[in-house]
C-alpha positions in Angstrom: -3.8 0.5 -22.5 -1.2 -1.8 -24.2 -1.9 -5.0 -22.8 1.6 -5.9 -23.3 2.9 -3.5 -21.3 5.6 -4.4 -18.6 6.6 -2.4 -15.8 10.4 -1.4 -15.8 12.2 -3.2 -13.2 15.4 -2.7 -11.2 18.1 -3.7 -13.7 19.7 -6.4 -10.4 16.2 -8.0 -10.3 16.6 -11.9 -9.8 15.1 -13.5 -12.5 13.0 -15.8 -11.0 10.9 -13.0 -9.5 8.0 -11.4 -10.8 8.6 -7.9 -12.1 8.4 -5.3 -9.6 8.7 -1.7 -9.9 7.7 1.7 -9.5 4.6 3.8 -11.1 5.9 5.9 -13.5 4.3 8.7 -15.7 4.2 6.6 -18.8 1.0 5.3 -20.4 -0.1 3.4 -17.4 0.9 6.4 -15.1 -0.9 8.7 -16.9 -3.9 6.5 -17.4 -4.4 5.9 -13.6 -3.6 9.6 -12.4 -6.3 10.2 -14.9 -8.9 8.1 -13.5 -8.1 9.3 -9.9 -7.9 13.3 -10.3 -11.6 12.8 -12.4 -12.5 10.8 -8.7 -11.1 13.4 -6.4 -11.2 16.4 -8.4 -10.5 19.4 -5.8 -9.4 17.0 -2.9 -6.7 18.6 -1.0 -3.9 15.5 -0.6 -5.3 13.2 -3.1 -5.7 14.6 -6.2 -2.5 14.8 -7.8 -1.4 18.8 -8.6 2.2 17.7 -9.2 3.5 17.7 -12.8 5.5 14.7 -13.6 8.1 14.3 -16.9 7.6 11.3 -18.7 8.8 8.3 -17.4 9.0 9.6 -14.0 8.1 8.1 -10.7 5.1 8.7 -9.3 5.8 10.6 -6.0 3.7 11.8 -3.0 2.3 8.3 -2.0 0.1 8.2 0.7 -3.2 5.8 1.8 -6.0 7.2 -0.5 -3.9 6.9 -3.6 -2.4 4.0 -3.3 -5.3 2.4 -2.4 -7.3 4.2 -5.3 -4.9 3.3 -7.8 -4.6 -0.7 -6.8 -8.6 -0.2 -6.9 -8.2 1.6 -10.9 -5.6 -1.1 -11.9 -8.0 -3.7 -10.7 -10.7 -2.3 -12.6 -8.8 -2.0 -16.0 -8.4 -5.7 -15.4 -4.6 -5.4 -15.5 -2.5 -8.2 -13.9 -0.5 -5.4 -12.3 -1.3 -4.0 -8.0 0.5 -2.3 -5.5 2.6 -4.6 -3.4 1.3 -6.5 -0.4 3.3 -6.2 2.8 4.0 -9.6 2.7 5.0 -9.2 -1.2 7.1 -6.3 -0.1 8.7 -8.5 2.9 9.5 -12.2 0.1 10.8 -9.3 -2.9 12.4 -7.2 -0.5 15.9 -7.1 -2.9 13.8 -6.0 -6.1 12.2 -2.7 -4.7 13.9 0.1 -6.7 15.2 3.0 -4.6 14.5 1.4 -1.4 17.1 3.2 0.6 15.8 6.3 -0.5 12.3 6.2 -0.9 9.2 5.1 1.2 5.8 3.1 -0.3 2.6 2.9 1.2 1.3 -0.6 0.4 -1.6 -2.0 -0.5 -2.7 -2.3 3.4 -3.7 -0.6 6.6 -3.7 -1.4 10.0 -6.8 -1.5 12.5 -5.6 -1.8 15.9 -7.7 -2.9 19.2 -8.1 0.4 20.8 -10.1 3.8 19.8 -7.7 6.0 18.6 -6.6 8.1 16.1 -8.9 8.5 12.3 -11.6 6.6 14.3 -13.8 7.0 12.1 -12.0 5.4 9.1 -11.2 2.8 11.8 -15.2 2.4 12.4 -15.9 2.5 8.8 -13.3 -0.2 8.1 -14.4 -3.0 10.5 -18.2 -2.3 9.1 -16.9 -3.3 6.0 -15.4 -6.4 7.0 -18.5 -7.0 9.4 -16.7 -6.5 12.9 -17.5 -4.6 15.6 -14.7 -4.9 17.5 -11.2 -6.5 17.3 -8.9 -8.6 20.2 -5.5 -8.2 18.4 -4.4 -6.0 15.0 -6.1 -6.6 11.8 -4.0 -6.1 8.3 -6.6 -5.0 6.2 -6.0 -4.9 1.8 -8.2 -4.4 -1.0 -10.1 -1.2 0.7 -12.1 0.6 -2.3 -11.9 4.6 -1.6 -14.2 7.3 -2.8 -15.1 11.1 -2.1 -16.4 11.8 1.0 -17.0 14.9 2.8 -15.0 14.5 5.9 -12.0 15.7 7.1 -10.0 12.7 5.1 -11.9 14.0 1.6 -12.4 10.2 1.3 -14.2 7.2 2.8 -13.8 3.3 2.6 -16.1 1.1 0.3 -16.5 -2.3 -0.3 -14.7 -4.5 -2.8 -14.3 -7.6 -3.9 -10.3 -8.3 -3.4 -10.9 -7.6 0.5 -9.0 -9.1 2.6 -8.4 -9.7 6.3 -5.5 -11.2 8.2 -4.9 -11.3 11.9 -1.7 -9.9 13.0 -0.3 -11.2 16.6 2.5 -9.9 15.3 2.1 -6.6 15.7 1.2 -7.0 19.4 5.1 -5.7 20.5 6.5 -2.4 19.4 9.9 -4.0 18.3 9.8 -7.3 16.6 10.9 -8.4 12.7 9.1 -10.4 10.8 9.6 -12.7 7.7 7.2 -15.3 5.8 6.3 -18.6 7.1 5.9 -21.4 4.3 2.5 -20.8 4.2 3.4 -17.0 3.2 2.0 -15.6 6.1 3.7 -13.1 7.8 5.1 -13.5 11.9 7.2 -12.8 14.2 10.7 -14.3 13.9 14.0 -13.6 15.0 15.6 -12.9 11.5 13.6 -10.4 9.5 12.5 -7.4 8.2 12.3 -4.8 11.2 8.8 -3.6 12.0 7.4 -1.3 14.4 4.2 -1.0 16.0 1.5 1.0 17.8 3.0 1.4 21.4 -0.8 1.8 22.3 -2.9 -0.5 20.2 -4.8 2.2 19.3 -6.4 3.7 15.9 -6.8 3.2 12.5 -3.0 3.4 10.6 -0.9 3.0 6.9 1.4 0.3 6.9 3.9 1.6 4.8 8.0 0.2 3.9 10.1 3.0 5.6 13.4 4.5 3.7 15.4 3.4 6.8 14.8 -0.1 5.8 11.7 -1.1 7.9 8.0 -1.5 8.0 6.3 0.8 10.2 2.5 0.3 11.6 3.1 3.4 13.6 2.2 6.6 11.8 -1.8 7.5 11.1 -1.2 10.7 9.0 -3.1 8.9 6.2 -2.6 11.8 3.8 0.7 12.6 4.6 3.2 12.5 1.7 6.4 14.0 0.1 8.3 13.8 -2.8 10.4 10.6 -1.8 7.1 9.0 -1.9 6.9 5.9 -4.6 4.0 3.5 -5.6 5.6 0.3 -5.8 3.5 -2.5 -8.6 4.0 -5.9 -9.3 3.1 -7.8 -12.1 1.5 -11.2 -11.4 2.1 -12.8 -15.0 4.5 -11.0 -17.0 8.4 -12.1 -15.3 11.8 -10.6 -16.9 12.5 -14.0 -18.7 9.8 -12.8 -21.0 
């Protein structure tokens, strides 16, 4: 892997930003689609079957592979990951296709209540050593790996976990932007996001194509071809 490389960037990027962009089937796309079909070989919904062109976006996002390739670009030691939701919230303008596409990001939502994909739900507050939470938990930095379950995959431990309370996500209609400590909450100029109605289950927390976040939908392996991995690169900024 070129450790030069620099992800292509929407050409209206501000400057100032760090590059953001989409996977695409070029060296590093094919590197970390490698990696992942040799990990889920024969895994219905997360190995990749699709054929891509070179240079084309990665499609078909859903939670196991975007959380299995942040995990593989972590790995290679590459100053590139998949996009936060508060990174998706402060570079909101730079996301490429945002009006068409949707991204999974590199988090998930555990909500109060048993609910639906409970048992990723259990699995994922063992990790963080909970039993039990009073108000949602954003949750980033989950490892994946093959599991025989209906998912095809289970959680593991990492060490880029990380845990932030999320009061929130409490209402089902709010918008939220960043405080100046760049923590996400609940303000009356925002980003729109919507939320369990319930409080229940283990869900993706994904940017929507109709210009939102939603904490709503727990198809984990649900994806389609507007589906985009979204990257960021911590160092590497279009001034250089």
């Amino acid at each position: 892997m070129d450790p030069n490389y620099k992800l292509k960037v929407n050409p209206i990027q501000r400057e100032e930003y760090p590059r953001v962009g989409n996977l695409l089937y070029d060296e590093l796309g094919q590197l970390v689609l490698a990696k992942l079909n040799e990990r889920f070989r024969r895994v219905p919904c997360i190995e990749f079957t699709q054929e891509f062109k070179k240079d084309q976006p990665i499609t078909h996002s859903n939670v196991p592979r975007v959380l299995a390739i942040d995990q593989i670009l972590r790995e290679e030691g590459l100053d590139i990951h998949v996009l936060s939701p508060e990174e998706v919230i402060r570079y909101w303008s730079a996301i490429p296709e945002r009006r068409s596409t949707y991204s999974d990001t590199n988090s998930v939502i555990i909500y109060p209540k048993e609910g639906p994909n409970e048992e990723l739900r259990q699995k994922a507050l063992k990790l963080i050593g909970k039993q039990s939470t009073k108000i949602p938990l954003v949750i980033s930095g989950l490892g994946v790996e093959k599991a025989d379950n209906q998912y095809g995959f289970t959680f593991t431990q990492t060490g880029n976990i990380l845990v932030r309370e999320a009061s929130y996500l409490t209402k089902d209609d709010c918008k939220a932007a960043l405080n100046k400590k760049g923590e996400l909450v609940k303000l009356n100029q925002g980003v729109q996001v919507w939320t369990s109605y319930d409080q229940s289950g283990f869900r993706r927390l994904y940017r929507n194509s109709n210009e939102f976040l939603d904490c709503r939908y727990d198809a984990v392996l649900g994806s389609n071809d507007t589906g985009r991995v979204v990257l960021i690169n911590d160092v590497i900024t279009q001034k250089n």
